[in-house]
C-alpha positions, 0 to 999 in steps of 0.5 A: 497469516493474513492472504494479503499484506499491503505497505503503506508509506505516508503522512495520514496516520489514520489511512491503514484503519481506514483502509483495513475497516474499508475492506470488510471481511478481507484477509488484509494486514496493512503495515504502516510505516514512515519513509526512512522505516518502509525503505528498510521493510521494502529491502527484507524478503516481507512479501508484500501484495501491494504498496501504497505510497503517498504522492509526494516527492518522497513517495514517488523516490520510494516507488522508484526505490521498490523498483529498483529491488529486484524483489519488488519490481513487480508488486504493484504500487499505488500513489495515493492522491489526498483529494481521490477519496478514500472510495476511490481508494478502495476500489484501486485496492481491490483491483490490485488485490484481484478482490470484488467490489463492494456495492 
């Protein structure tokens, strides 16, 4: 079982690999699902350390969402911007993760 799960919701199909290859040696699971699937994955009792959204209409209604579980009022969200990079990324994940960076 991995230390850490992370959900991410969103239209760049490449972005969980990205991000997984990005973290190294990270004991990270990153489940990748579209909206209408990750409603129902934030409902179940997965725990999930941190859930990325895409900053989109629809990405900011399932933050609202996960919000609104009791489960998930306090698992950390980030909504990711296309043109933040994906260096920036990682560094928000692993501040979430509470995991050093990388130089």
């Amino acid at each position: 079982m991995p230390s850490h799960r992370v959900l991410y919701a969103g239209a760049d199909a490449c972005l969980p690999a990205r991000i997984r290859d990005g973290l190294g040696g990270l004991d990270c699971f990153v489940v990748s699902a579209p909206a209408n699937i990750a409603r129902t994955f934030l409902q179940s009792d997965i725990k999930y350390s941190l859930l990325l959204f895409d900053e989109t209409a629809e990405g900011v209604e399932l933050q609202r969402f996960a919000r609104s579980l009791p489960h998930r009022e306090h698992t950390p969200v980030i909504l990711v911007k296309k043109s933040g990079g994906l260096g920036t990324l990682l560094d928000a994940v692993r501040r979430r993760l509470g995991t050093p960076r990388v130089p």
